[in-house]
C-alpha positions in Angstrom: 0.0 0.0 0.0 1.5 3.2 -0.9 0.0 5.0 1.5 0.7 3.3 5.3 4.2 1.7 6.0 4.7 -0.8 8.4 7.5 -0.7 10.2 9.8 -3.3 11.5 10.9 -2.9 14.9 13.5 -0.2 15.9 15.1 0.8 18.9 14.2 3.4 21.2 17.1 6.0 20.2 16.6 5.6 16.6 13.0 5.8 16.7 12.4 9.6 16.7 14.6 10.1 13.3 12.9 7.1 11.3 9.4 8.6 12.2 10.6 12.2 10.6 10.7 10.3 7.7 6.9 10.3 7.2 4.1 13.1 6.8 1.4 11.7 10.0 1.2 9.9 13.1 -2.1 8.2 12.9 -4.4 7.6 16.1 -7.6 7.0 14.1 -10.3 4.1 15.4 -13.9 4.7 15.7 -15.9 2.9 18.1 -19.7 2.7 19.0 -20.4 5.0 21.3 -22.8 2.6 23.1 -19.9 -0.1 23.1 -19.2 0.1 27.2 -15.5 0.5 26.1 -16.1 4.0 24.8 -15.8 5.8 27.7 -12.3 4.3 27.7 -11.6 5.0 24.8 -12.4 8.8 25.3 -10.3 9.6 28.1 -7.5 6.9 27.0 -4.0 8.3 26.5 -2.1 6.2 24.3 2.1 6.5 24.4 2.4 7.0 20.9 0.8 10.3 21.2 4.2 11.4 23.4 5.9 9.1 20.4 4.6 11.2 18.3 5.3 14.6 19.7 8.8 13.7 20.4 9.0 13.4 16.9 7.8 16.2 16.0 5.0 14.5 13.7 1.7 15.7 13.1 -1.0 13.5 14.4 -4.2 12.4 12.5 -6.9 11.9 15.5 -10.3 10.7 15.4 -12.5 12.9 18.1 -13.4 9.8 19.7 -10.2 10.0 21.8 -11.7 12.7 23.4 -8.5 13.7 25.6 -6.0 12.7 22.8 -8.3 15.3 20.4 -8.5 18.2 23.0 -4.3 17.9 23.1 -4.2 18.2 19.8 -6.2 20.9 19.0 -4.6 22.7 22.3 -0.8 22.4 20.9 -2.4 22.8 17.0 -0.1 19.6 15.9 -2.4 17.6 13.4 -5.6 17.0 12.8 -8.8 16.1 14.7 -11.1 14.0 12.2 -14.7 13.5 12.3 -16.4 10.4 11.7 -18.1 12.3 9.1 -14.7 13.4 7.3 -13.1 10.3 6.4 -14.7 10.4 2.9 -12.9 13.3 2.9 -9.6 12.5 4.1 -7.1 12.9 1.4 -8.9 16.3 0.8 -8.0 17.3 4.4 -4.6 16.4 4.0 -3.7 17.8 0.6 -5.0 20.7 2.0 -3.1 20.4 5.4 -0.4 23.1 5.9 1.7 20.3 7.3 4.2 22.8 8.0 2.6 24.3 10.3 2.0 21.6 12.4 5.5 20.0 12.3 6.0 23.1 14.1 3.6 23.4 16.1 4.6 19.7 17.4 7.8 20.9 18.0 6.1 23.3 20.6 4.5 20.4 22.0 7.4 18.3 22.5 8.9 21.3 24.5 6.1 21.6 26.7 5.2 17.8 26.9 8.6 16.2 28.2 9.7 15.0 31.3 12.4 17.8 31.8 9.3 20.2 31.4 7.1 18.6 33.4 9.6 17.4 36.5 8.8 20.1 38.8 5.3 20.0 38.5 5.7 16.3 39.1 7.7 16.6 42.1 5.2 19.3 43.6 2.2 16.5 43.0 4.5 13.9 44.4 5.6 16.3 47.6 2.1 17.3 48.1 1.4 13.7 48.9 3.8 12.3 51.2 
């Protein structure tokens, strides 16, 4: 398929730089809403997201990972699509300004890292003990 490449396995330091490589990081699944699992699903946050970011790749989301979708469209680093958009999709992203939000993820990945986040952490943690 020329559009998806699967990937053999690759090591944790090397990942980042093969991901460049490509255009989208794709987080995409649609689910019934009345499937019990769906609430799950909407306030699940999946580690590729952070793969992602650290990447700096723009993300493809369905809004259906309701937290995942509110991230994205706070740090403005890919896409949120609708249900009703895939027939639509390779409109969306020859029209994309994927550009943009390769930089825009690079925001994100300064803002979403552990060196970022470590005091904040530590204040949660200290507040605890």
């Amino acid at each position: 398929c020329p559009y998806f490449h699967y990937h053999n396995p690759i090591s944790a330091e090397y990942i980042s730089a093969v991901m460049r490589r490509y255009d989208w990081g794709c987080m995409m699944y649609y689910f019934d809403k009345d499937d019990p699992r769906a609430l799950t699903y909407e306030a699940s946050f999946a580690s590729r997201f952070l793969t992602y970011v650290s990447a700096e790749l723009p993300i493809l989301c369905s809004e259906e990972y309701t937290y995942m979708a509110e991230l994205v469209q706070k740090y403005q680093n890919g896409i949120v699509v609708k249900r009703s958009d895939i027939k639509h999709l390779a409109t969306i992203l020859r029209e994309a300004d994927i550009e943009t939000y390769r930089e825009n993820a690079s925001h994100a990945k300064s803002e979403l890292n552990m060196q970022a986040q470590y005091s904040r952490l530590n204040h949660f943690l200290q507040a605890r003990i």
